[in-house]
C-alpha positions in Angstrom: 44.2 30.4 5.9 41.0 28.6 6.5 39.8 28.1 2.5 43.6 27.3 1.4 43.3 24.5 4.7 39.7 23.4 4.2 41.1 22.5 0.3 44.1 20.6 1.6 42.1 18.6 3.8 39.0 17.8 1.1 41.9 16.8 -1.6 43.1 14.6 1.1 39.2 12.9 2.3 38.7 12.8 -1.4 41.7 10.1 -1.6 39.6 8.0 0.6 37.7 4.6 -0.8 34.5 4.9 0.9 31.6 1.9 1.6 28.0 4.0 1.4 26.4 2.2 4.0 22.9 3.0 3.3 21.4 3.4 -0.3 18.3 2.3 -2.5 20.5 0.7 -5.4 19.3 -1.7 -6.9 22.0 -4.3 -7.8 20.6 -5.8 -11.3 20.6 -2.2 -12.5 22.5 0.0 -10.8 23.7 2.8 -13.0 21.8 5.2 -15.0 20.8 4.4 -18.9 19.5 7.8 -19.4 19.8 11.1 -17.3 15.8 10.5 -16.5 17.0 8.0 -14.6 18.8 10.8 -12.8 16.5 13.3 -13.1 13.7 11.5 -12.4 15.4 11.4 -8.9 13.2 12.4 -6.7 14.7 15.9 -5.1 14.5 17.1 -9.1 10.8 15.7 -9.4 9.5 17.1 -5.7 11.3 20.6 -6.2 9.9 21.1 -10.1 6.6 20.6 -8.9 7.2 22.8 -5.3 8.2 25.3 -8.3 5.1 24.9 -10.3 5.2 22.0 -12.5 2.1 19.9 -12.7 2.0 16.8 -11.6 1.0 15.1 -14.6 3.6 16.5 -16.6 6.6 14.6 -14.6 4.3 11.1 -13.9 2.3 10.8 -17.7 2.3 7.1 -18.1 4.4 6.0 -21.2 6.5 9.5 -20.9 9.4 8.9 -23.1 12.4 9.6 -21.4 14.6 12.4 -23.9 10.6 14.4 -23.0 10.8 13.9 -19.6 14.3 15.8 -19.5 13.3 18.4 -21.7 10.4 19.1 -19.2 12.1 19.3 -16.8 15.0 21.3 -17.8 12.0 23.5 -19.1 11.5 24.4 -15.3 14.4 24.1 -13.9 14.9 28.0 -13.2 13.6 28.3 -9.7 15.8 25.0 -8.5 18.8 26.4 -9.5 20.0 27.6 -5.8 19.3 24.5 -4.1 22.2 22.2 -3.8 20.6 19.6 -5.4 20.7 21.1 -8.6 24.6 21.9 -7.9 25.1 17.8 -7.4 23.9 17.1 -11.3 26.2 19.7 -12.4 29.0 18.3 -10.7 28.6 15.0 -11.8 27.6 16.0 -15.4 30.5 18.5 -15.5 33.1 15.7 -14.0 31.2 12.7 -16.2 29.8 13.9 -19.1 32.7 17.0 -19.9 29.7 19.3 -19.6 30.7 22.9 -20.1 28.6 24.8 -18.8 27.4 25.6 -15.2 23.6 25.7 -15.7 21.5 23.2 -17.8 19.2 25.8 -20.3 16.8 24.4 -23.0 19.9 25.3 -25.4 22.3 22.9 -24.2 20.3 20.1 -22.2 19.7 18.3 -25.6 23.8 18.0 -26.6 24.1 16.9 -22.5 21.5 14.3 -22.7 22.8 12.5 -25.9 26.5 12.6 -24.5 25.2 10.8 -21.5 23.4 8.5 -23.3 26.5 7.5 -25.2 28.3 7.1 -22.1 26.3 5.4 -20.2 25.3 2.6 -23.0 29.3 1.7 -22.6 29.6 -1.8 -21.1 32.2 -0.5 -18.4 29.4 2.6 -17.2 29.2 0.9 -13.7 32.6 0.3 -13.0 33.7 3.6 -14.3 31.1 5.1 -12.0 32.4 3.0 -9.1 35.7 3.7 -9.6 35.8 7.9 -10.1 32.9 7.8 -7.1 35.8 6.1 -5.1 33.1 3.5 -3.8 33.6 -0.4 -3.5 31.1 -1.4 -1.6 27.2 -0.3 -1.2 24.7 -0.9 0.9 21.2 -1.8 -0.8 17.6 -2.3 1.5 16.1 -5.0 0.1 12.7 -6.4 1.0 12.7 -9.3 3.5 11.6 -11.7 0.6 14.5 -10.8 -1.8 16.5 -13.8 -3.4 19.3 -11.9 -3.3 20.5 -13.6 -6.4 21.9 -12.2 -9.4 24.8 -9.7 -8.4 28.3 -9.4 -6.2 27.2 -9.4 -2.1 30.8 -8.0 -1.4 30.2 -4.6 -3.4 26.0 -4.7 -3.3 26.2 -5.6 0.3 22.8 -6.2 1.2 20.3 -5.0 4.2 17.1 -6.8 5.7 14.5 -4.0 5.6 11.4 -4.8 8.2 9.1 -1.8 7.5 6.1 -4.3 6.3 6.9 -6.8 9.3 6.3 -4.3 11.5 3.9 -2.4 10.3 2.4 -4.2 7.5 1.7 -7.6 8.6 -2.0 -7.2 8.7 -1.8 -6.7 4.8 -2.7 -10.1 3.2 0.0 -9.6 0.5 2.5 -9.1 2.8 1.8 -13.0 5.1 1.5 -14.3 1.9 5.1 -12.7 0.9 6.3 -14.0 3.6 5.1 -17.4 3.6 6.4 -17.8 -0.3 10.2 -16.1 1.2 9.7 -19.0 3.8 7.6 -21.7 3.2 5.9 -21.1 7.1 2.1 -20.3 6.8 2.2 -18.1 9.8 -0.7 -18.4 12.1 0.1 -17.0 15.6 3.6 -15.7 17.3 5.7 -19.3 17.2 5.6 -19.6 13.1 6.0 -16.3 13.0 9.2 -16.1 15.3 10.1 -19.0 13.0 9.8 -17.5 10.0 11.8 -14.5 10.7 14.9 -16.7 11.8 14.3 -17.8 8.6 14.8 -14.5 6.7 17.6 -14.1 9.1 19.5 -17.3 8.4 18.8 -16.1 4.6 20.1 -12.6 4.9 23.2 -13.5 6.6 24.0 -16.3 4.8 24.3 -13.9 1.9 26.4 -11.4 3.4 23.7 -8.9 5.0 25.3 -6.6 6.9 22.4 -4.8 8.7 19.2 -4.8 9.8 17.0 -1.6 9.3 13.5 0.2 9.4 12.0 3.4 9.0 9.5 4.5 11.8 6.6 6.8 12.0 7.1 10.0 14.9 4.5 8.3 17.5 6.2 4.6 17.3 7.4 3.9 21.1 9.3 0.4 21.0 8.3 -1.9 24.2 8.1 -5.7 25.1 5.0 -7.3 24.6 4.5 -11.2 26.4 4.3 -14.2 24.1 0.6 -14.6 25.5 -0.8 -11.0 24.0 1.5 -11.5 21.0 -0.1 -14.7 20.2 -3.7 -13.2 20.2 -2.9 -10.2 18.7 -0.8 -12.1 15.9 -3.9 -14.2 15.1 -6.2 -11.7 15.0 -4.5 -9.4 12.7 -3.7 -12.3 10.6 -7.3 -13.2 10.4 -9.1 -9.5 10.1 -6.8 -8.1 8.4 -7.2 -4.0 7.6 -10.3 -4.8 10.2 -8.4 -6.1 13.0 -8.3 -3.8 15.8 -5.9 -1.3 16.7 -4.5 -2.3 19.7 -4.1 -5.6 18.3 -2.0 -4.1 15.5 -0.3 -2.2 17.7 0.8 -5.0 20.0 2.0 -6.9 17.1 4.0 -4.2 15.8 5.9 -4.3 19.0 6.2 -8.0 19.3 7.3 -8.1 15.8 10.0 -4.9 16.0 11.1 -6.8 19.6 11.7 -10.1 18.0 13.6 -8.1 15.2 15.9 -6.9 17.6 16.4 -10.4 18.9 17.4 -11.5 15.6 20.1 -8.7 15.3 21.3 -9.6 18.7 21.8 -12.9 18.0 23.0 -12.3 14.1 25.5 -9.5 15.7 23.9 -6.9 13.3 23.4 -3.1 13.7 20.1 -2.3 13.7 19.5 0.9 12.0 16.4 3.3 12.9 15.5 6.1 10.4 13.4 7.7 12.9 10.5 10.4 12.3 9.0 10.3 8.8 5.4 11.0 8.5 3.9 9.1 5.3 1.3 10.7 2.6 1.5 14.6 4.6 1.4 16.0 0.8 -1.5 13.4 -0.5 -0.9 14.8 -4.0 2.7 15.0 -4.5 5.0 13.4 -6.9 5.9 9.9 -6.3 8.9 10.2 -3.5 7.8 13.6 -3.0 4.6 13.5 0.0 6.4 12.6 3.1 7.9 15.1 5.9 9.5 15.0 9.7 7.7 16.0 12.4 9.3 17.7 15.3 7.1 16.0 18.2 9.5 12.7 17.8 11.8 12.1 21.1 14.3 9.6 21.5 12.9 9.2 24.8 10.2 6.9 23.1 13.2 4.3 22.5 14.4 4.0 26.0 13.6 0.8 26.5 14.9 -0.6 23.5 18.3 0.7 24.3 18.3 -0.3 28.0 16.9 -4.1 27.0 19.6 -4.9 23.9 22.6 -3.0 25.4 24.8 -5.4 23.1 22.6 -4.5 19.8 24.1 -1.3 18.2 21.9 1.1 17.2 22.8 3.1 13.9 20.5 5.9 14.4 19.0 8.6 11.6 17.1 11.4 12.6 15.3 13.2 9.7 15.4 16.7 10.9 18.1 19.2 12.4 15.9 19.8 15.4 16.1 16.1 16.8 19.9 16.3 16.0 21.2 18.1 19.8 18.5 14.7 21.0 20.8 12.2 19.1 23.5 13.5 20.0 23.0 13.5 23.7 21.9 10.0 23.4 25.4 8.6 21.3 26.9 10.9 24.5 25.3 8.6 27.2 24.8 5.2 25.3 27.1 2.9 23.7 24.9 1.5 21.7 23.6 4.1 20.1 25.2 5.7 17.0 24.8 8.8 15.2 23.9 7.8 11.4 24.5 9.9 8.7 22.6 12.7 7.8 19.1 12.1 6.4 16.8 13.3 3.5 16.0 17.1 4.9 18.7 17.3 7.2 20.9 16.6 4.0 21.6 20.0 2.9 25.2 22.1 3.7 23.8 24.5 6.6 22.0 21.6 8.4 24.5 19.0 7.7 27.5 21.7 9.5 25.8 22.3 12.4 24.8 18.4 13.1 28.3 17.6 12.0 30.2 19.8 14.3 27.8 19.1 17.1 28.6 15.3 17.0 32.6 15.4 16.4 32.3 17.9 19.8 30.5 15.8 22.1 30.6 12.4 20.9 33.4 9.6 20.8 35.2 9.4 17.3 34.4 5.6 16.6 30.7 6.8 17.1 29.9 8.6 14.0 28.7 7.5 10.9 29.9 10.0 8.5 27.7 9.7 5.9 25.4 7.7 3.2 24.0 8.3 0.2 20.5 7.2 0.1 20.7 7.0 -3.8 18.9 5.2 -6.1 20.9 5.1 -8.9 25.1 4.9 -9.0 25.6 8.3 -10.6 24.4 10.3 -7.2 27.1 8.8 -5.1 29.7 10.9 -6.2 28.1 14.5 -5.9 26.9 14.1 -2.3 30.0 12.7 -0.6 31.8 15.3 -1.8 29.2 17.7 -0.6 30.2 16.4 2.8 33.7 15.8 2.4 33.8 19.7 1.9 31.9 20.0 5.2 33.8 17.7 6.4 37.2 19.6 5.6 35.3 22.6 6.6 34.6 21.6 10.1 37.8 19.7 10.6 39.8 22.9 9.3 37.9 25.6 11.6 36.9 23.4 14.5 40.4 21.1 14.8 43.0 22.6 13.7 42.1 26.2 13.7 40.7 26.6 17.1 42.1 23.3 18.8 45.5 23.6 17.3 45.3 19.7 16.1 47.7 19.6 13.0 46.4 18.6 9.9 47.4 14.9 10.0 45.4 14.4 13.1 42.6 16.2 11.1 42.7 13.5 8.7 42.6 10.6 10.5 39.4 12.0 12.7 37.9 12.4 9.5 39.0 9.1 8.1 37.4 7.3 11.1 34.2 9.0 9.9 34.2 8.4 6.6 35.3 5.0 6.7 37.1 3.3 9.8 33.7 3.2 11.5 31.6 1.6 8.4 34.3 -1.5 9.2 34.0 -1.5 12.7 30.1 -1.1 13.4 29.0 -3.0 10.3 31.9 -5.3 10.1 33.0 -4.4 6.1 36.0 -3.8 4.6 39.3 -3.4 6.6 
């Protein structure tokens, strides 16, 4: 009964248009013209090299694409377990009418050149689109994007505030900044200026969200306009030099005001929460940064007690920290569960943090899922990855043990997949 069930329910999720609410797409080029550009994804590049590939084999400058495949494919034996692997198949199978169920220096060459014909077709992207049963993506742009050039109602764009926060002391970045808003910042009252600034742009252009990826130690608090100022001017003047308590200070006036902004925008602020930069100093490009298990939620405390009206889409980047989210979406209203994130996105993780969430938390507070792609083509493989899950969960949790039919079912898991993307980001409907 169960896989005959957890099939009805997937054929019925897979029916539903979706909006991906967080991605790396970028809008001027958003499908592949070659499958390096899906290859070159990094899961394929990270997990070759895990494997035994050099480095320098995947990143030699000037690599011509059609040899970047063929190197690849050339050591693509050991990845052929991990689910990553399964989503190129899918798509290539579904896509492409690839035949076969493993990519082998025999047929890679016939695959690649069928692609390539494909995807040079002037409707690629909207044929994409349309059997990926997306209409709308999110993107994460940099706070000085023109966000010119492409449809804000399907490439729905995202203010991204990692180098605010962190960054600031950079002179590229103040000078970015200055050319995105024509303030010179010198202290905390240009600053605060320019951001409402990047604000009024980002909105104004149809920015649904506000988000930023944070290091395991960063503890969000409120820092006075006094110590902001000083610390604001020195980092600005020292740069890399400045001391670390002023950088630190200005980090937290800078995330603070940031949280203003949304508050006064009405825009979710997502947190991808726990990512440690550079842990593999040597690794591919994509391919050097991990979790660490020492983050707590309890470091954001104050942030959710002090913008109780801010929502709080929140991504944790390991299973571990998942029963911690969870627990916090239980007891605070503004805080969401978000998706399920780089190495929690793999079936056995993503079942258990699924399950745990449609148990303890309320319905309209899960955010299903997002694809975190880069290019168009990955959209399709991984939500149906989780729509499986999904079914799977729904089928054995729901209606097996609860006794819910499978209409009810459904609809829980159309909430997740797409009723709450409206509601907490405002899209669609």
């Amino acid at each position: 009964m169960s896989i005959e069930l957890r099939k009805q329910l997937f054929e019925q999720l897979d029916q539903i248009v979706l909006v991906d609410p967080h991605s790396h797409i970028n809008p001027l080029s958003a499908a592949s013209t070659t499958l390096a550009d899906i290859l070159g994804y990094h899961y394929y590049t990270e997990l070759s090299h895990s494997a035994g590939m050099p480095k320098d084999q995947i990143e030699e400058p000037g690599l011509d694409p059609k040899e970047k495949v063929r190197r690849l494919v050339e050591n693509f034996g050991p990845i052929e377990n991990t689910i990553q692997y399964s989503w190129f198949i899918e798509f290539a199978q579904k896509m492409f009418g690839f035949a076969d169920d493993r990519l082998t220096t025999d047929n890679w060459e016939a695959l690649y050149d069928a692609a390539a014909d494909k995807m040079a077709g002037d409707d690629w992207e909207e044929t994409v689109l349309r059997e990926s049963k997306l209409e709308g993506v999110f993107l994460t742009n940099d706070f000085d994007d023109a966000l010119e050039g492409f449809d804000t109602s399907r490439y729905i764009p995202c203010l991204r505030t990692d180098d605010l926060v962190f960054h600031l002391s950079k002179l590229t970045v103040a000078e970015r900044l200055e050319n995105a808003t024509g303030i010179s910042v010198n202290g905390r009252a240009t600053l605060e200026s320019a951001l409402d600034k990047l604000f009024d742009h980002f909105v104004s252009k149809n920015a649904k969200a506000c988000a930023i990826s944070l290091p395991p130690d960063f503890a969000p608090h409120f820092v006075s306009e006094s110590r902001a100022d000083k610390a604001i001017q020195n980092i600005l003047g020292k740069g890399l030099e400045a001391d670390p308590n002023d950088r630190h200070a200005a980090a937290n006036f800078v995330f603070w005001s940031l949280a203003e902004r949304c508050r006064q925008h009405k825009l979710p602020f997502d947190l991808m929460i726990g990512v440690n930069r550079g842990v593999y100093e040597t690794g591919v490009y994509q391919g050097q940064d991990l979790y660490d298990s020492r983050v707590s939620l309890i470091q954001y405390r104050q942030l959710f007690n002090a913008f109780s009206d801010v929502t709080f889409p929140v991504s944790v980047l390991a299973s571990v920290t998942n029963q911690e989210l969870v627990s916090y979406s239980w007891i605070f209203p503004n805080v969401v569960a978000n998706g399920h994130w780089w190495y929690s996105n793999t079936p056995a993780y993503i079942e258990q943090d699924l399950a745990a969430r449609l148990e303890a938390i309320p319905q309209t507070k899960v955010i299903g899922y997002y694809s975190d792609m880069y290019k168009l083509e990955f959209g399709m493989p991984k939500f149906a990855m989780f729509k499986r899950i999904l079914a799977k969960v729904l089928a054995e949790r729901f209606v097996i043990d609860r006794g819910w039919s499978e209409q009810r079912a459904v609809e829980l898991g159309r909430i997740v997949l797409r009723g709450n993307v409206e509601t907490i980001f405002g899209v669609g409907g």
